[in-house]
CHARMM internal coordinates of N, CA and C (Angstrom, degrees):
IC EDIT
DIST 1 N 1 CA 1.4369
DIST 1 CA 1 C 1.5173
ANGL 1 N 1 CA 1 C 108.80
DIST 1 C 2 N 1.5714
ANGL 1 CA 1 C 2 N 116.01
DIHE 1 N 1 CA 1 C 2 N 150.40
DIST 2 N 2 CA 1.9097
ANGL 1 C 2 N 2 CA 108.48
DIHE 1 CA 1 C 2 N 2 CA 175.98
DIST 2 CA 2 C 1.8080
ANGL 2 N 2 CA 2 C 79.94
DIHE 1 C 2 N 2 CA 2 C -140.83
DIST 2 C 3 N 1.3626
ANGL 2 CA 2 C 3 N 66.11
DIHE 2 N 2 CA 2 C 3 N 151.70
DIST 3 N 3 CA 1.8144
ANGL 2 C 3 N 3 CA 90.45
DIHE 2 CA 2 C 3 N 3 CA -170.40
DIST 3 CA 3 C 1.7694
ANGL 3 N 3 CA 3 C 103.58
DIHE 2 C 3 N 3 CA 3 C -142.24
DIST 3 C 4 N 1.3384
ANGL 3 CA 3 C 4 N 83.34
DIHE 3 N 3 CA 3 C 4 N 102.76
DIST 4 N 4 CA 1.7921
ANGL 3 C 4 N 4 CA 90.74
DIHE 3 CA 3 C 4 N 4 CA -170.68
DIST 4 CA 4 C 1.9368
ANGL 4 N 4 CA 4 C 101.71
DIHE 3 C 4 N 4 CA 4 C -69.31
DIST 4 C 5 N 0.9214
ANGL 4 CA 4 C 5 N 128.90
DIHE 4 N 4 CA 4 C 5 N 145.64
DIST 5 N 5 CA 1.4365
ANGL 4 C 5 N 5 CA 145.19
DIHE 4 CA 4 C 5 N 5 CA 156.63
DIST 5 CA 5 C 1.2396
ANGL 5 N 5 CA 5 C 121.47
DIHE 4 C 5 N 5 CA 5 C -132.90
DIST 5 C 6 N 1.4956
ANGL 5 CA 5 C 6 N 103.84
DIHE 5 N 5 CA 5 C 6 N 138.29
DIST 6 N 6 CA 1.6287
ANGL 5 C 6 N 6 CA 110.18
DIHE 5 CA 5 C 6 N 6 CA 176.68
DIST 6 CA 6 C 1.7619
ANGL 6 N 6 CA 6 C 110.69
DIHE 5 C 6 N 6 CA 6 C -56.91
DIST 6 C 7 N 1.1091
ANGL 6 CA 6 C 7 N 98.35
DIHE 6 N 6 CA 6 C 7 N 137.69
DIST 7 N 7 CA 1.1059
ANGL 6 C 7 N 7 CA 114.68
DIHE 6 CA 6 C 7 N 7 CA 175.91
DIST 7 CA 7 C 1.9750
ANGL 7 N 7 CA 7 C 125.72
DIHE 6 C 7 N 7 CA 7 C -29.03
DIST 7 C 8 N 1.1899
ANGL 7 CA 7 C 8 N 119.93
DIHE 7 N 7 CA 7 C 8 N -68.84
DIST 8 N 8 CA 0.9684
ANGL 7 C 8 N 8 CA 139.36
DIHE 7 CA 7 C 8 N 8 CA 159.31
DIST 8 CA 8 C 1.6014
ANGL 8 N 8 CA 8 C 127.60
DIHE 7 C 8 N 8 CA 8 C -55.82
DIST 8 C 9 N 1.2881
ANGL 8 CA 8 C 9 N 111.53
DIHE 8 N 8 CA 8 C 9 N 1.47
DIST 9 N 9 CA 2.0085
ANGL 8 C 9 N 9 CA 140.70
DIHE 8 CA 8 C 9 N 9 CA 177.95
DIST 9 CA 9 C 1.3216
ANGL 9 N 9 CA 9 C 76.35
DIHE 8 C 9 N 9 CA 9 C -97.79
DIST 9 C 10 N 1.5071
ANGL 9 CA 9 C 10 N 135.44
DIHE 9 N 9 CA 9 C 10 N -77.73
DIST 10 N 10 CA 1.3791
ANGL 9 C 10 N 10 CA 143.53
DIHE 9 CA 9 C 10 N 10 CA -128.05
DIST 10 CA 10 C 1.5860
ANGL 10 N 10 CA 10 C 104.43
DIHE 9 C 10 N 10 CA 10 C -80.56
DIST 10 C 11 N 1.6284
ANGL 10 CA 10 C 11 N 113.57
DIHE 10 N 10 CA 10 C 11 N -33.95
DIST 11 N 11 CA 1.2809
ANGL 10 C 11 N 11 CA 108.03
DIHE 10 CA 10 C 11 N 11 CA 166.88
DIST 11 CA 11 C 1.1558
ANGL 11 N 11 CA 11 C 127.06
DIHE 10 C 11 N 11 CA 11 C -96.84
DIST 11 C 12 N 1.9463
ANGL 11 CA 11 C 12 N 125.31
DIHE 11 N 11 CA 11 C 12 N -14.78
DIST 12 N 12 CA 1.5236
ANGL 11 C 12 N 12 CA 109.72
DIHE 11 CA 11 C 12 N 12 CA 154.50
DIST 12 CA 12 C 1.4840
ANGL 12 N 12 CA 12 C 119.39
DIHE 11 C 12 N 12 CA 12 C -53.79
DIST 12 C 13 N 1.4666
ANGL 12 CA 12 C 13 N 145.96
DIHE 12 N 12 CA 12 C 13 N -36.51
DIST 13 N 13 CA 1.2866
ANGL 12 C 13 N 13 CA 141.42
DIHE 12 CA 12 C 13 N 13 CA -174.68
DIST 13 CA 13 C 1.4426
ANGL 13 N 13 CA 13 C 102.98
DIHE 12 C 13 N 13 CA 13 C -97.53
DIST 13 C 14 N 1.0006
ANGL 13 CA 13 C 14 N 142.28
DIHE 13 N 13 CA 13 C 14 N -2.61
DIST 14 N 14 CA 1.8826
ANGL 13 C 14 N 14 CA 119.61
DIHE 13 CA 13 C 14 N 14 CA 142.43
DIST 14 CA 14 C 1.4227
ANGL 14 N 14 CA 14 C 117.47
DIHE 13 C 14 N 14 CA 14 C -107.67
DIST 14 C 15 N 1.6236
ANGL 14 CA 14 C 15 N 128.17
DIHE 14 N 14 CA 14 C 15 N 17.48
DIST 15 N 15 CA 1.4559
ANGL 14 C 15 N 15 CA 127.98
DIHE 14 CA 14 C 15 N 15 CA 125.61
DIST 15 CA 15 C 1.6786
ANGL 15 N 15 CA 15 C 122.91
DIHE 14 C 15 N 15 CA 15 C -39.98
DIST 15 C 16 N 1.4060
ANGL 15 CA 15 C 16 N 82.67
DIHE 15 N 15 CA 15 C 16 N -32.36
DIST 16 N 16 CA 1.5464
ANGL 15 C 16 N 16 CA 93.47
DIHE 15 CA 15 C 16 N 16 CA -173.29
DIST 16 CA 16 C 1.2663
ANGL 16 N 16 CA 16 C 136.22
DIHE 15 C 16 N 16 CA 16 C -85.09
DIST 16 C 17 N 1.6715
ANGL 16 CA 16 C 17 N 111.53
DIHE 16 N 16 CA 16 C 17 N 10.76
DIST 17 N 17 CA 1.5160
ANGL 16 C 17 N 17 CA 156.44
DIHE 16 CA 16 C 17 N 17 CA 167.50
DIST 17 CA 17 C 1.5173
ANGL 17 N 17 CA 17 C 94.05
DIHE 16 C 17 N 17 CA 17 C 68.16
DIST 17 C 18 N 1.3761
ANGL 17 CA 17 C 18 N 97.74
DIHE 17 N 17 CA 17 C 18 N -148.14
DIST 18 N 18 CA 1.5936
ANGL 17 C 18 N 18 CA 141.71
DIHE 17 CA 17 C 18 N 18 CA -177.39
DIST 18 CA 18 C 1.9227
ANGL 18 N 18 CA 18 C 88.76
DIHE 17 C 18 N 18 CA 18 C -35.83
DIST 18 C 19 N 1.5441
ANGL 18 CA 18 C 19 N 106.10
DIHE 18 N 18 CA 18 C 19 N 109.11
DIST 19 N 19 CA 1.8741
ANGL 18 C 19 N 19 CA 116.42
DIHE 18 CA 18 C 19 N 19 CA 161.33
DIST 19 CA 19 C 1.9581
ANGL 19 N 19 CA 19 C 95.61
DIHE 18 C 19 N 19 CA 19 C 105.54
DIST 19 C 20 N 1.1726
ANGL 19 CA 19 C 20 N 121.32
DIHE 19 N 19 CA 19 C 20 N -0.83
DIST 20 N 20 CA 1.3076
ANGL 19 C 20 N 20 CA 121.88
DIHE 19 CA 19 C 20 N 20 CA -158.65
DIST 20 CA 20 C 1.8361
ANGL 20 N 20 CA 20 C 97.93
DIHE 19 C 20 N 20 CA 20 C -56.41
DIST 20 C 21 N 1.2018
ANGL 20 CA 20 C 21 N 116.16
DIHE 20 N 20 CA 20 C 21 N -42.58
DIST 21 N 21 CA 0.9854
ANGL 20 C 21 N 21 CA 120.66
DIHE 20 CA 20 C 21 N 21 CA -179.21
DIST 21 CA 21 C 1.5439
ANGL 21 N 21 CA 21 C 125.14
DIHE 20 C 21 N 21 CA 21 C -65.55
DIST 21 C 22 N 1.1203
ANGL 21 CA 21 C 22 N 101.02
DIHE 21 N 21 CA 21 C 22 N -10.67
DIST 22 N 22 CA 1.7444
ANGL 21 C 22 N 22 CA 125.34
DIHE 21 CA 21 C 22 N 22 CA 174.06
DIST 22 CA 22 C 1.5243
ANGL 22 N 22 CA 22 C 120.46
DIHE 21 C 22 N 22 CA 22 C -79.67
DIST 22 C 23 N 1.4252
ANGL 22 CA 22 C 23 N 92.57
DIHE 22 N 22 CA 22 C 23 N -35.79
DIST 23 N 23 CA 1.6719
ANGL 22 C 23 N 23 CA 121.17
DIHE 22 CA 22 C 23 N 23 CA -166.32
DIST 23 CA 23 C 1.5511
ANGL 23 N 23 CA 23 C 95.46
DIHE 22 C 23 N 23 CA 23 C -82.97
DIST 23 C 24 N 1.1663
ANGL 23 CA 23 C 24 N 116.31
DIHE 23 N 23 CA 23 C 24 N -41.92
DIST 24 N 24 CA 1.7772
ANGL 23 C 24 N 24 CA 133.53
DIHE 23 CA 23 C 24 N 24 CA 177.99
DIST 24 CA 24 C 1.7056
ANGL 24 N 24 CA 24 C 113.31
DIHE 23 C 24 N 24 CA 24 C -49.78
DIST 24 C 25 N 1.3367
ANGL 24 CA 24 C 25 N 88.70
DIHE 24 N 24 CA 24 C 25 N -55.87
DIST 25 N 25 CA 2.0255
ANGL 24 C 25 N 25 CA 111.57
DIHE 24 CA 24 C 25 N 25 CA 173.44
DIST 25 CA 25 C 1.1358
ANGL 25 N 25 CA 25 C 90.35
DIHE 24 C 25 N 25 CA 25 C -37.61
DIST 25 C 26 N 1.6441
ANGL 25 CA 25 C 26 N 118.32
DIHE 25 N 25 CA 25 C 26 N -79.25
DIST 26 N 26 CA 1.4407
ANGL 25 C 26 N 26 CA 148.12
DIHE 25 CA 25 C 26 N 26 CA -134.48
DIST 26 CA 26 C 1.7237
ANGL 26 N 26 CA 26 C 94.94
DIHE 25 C 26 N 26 CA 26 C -47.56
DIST 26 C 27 N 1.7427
ANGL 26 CA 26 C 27 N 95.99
DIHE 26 N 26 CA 26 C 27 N -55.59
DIST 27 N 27 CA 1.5317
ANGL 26 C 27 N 27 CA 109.85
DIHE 26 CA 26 C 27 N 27 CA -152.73
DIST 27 CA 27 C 1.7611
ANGL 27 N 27 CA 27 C 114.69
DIHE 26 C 27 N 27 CA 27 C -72.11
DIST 27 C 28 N 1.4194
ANGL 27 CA 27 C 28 N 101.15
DIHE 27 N 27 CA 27 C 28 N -14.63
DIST 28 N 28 CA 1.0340
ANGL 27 C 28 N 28 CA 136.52
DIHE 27 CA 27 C 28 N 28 CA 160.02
DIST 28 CA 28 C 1.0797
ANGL 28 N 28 CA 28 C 121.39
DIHE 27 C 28 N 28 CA 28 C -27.99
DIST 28 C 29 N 1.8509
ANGL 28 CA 28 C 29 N 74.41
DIHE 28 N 28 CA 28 C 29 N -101.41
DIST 29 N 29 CA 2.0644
ANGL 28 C 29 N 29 CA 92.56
DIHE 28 CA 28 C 29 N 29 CA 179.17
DIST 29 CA 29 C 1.6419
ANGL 29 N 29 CA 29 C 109.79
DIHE 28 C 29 N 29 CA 29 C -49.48
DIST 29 C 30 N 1.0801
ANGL 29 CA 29 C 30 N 110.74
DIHE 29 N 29 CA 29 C 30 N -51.64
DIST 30 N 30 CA 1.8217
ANGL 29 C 30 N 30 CA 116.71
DIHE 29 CA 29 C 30 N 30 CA -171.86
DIST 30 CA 30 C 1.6017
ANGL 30 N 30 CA 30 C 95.30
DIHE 29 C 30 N 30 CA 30 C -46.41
DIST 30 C 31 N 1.1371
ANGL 30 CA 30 C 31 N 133.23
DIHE 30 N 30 CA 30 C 31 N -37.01
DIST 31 N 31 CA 1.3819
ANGL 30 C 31 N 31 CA 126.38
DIHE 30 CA 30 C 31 N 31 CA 177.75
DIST 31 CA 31 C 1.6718
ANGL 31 N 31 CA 31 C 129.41
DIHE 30 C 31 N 31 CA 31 C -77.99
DIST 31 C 32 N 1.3688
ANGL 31 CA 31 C 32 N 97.38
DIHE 31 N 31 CA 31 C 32 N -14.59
DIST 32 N 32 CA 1.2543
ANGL 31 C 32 N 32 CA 120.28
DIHE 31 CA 31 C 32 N 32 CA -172.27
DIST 32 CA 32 C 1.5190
ANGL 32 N 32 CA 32 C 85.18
DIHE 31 C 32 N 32 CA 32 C -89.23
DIST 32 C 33 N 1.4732
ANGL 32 CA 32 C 33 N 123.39
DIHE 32 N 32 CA 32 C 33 N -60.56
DIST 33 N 33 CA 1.4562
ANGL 32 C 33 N 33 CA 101.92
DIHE 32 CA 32 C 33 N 33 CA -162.83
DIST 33 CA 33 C 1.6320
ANGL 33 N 33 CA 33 C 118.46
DIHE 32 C 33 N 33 CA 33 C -93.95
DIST 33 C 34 N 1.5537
ANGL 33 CA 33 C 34 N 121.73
DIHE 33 N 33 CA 33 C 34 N 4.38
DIST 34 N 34 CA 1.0245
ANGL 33 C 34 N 34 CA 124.33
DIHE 33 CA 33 C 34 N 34 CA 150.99
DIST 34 CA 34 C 2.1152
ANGL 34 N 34 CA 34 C 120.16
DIHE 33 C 34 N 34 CA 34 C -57.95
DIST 34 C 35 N 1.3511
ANGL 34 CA 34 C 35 N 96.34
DIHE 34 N 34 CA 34 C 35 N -41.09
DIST 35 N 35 CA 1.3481
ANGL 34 C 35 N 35 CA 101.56
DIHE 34 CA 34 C 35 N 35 CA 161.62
DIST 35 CA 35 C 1.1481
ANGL 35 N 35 CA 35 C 135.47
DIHE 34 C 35 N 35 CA 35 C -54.26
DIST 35 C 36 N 1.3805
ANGL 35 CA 35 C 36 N 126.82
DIHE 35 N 35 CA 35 C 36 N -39.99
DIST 36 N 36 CA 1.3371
ANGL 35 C 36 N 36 CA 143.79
DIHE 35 CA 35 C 36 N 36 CA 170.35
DIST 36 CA 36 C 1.3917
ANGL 36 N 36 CA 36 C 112.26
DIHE 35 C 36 N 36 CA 36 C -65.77
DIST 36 C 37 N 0.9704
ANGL 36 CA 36 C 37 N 115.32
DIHE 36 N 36 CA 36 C 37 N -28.47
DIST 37 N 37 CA 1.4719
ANGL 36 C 37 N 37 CA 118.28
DIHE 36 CA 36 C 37 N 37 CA -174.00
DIST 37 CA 37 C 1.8798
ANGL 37 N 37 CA 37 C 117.21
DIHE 36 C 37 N 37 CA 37 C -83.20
DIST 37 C 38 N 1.4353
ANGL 37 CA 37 C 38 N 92.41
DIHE 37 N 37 CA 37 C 38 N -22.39
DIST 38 N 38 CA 1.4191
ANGL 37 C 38 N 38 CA 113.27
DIHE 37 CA 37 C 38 N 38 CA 173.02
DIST 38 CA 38 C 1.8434
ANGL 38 N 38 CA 38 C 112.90
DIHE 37 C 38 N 38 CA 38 C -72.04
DIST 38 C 39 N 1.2135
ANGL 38 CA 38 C 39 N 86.27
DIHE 38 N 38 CA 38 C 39 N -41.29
DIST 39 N 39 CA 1.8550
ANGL 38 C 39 N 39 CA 108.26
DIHE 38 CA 38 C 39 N 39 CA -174.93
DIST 39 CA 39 C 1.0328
ANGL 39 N 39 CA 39 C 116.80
DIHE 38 C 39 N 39 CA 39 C -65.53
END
COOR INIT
IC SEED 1 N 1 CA 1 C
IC BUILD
């Protein structure tokens, strides 16, 4: 899978070291199901 991100998305969450990519999921899903809830 490639998952384009703005530039400046891609370097606030691996500022964020070691799991950044975990933290990415996280911010994700929480957006995904804040959305749903709207729907």
């Amino acid at each position: 899978m490639t998952l384009r991100l703005a530039p400046e998305v891609l370097a606030y969450f691996r500022s964020q070291g070691r799991g950044w990519q975990t933290l990415l999921n996280d911010a994700l899903k929480r957006l995904v199901s804040r959305r749903r809830k709207v729907a």
